[in-house]
Short mmCIF file of the C-alpha atoms (twelve columns), coordinates in Angstrom:
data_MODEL
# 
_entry.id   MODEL 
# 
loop_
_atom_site.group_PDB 
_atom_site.id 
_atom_site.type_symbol 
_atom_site.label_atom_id 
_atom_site.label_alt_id 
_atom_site.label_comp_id 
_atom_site.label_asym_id 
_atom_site.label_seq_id 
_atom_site.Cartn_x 
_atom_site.Cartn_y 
_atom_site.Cartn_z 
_atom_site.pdbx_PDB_model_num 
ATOM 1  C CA . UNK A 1  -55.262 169.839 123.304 1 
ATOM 2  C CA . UNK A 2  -55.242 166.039 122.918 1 
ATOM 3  C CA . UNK A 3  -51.854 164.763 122.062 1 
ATOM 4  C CA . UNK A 4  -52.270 161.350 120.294 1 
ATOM 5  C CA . UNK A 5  -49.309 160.680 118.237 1 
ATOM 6  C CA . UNK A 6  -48.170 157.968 118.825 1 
ATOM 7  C CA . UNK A 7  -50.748 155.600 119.788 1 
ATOM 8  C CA . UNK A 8  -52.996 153.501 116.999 1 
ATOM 9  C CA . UNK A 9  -56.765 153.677 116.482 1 
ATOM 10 C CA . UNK A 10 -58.971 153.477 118.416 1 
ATOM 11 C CA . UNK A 11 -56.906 154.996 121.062 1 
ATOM 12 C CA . UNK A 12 -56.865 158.583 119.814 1 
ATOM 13 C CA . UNK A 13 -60.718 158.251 119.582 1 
ATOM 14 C CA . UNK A 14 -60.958 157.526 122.929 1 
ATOM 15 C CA . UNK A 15 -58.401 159.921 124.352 1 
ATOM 16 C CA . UNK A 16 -60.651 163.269 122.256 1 
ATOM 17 C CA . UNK A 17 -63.623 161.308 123.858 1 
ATOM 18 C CA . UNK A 18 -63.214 161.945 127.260 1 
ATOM 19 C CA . UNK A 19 -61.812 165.389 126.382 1 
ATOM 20 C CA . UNK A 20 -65.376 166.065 124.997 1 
ATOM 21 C CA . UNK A 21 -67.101 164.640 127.472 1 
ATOM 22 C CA . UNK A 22 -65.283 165.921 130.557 1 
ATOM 23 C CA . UNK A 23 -64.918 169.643 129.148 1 
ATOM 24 C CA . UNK A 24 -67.380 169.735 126.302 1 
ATOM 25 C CA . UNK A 25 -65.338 172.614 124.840 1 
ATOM 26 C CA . UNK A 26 -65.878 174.614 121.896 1 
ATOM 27 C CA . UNK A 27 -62.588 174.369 120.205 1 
ATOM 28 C CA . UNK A 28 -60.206 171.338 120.264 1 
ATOM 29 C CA . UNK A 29 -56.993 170.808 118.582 1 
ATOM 30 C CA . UNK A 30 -55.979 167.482 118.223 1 
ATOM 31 C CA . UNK A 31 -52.259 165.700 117.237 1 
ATOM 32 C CA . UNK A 32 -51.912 162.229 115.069 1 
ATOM 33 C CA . UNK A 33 -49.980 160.695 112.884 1 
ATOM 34 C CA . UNK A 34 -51.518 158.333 111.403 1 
ATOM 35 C CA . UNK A 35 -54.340 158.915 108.227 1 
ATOM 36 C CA . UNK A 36 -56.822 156.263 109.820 1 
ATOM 37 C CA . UNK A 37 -57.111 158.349 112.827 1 
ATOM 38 C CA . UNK A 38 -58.044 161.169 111.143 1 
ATOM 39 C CA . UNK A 39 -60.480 159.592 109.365 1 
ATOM 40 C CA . UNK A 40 -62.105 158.172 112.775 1 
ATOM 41 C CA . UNK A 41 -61.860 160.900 115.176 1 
ATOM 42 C CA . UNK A 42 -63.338 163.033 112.164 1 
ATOM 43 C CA . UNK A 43 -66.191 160.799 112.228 1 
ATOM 44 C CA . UNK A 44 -66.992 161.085 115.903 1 
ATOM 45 C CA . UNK A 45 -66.198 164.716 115.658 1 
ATOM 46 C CA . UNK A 46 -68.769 165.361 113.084 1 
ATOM 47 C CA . UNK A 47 -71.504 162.836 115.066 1 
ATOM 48 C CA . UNK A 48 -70.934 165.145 118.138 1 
ATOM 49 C CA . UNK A 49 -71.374 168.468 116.559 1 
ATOM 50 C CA . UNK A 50 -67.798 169.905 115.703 1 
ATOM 51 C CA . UNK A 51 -66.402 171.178 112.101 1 
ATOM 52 C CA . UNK A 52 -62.821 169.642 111.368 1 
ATOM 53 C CA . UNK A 53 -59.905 171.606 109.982 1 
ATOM 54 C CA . UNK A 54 -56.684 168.893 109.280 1 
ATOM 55 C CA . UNK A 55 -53.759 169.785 108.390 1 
ATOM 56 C CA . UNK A 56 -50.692 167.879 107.426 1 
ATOM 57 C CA . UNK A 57 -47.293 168.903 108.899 1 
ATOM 58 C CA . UNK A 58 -45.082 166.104 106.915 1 
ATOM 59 C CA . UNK A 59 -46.369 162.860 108.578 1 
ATOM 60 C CA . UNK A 60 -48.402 164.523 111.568 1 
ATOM 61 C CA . UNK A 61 -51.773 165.880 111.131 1 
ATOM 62 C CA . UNK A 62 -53.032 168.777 113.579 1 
ATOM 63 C CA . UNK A 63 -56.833 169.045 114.087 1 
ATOM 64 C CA . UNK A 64 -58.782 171.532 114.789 1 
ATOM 65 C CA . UNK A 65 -62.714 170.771 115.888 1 
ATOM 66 C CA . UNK A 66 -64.578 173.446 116.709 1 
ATOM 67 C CA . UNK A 67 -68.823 173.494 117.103 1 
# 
C-alpha cells in the first residue's frame, strides 16, 4: 500500500512509482486526498498496465490498481 495523503502532486506519483518499479506487483492500493492526484497517478497507472478502481471516503480517495 502507498500512503500518500498528505503530500501534493507530483509526490504521490512518485511515491506509487517506485512501488511499481521495486515490486512490480499485481495489485496496489493507493491513499490521497486530493482529486488532481487521482487524476495523475491514474494516468501513469493506466500507461503501465493496471485497471483503477477509486473510491471516495468523504475527502480521501482509496485506489485500487490492479493489471
Amino acid at each position: 500500500m502507498v500512503d500518500a495523503r498528505g503530500y501534493s502532486c507530483p509526490i504521490p506519483v512518485v511515491m506509487v512509482q517506485r512501488a511499481v518499479k521495486a515490486d512490480d506487483p499485481q495489485e496496489l492500493t493507493v491513499l490521497v486526498d486530493e482529486q488532481v492526484c487521482v487524476e495523475n497517478v491514474t494516468r501513469f497507472a493506466k500507461a503501465s498496465g493496471y485497471s483503477v478502481t477509486v473510491i471516495r471516503d468523504g475527502d480521501e480517495y482509496r485506489m485500487e490498481l490492479k493489471k
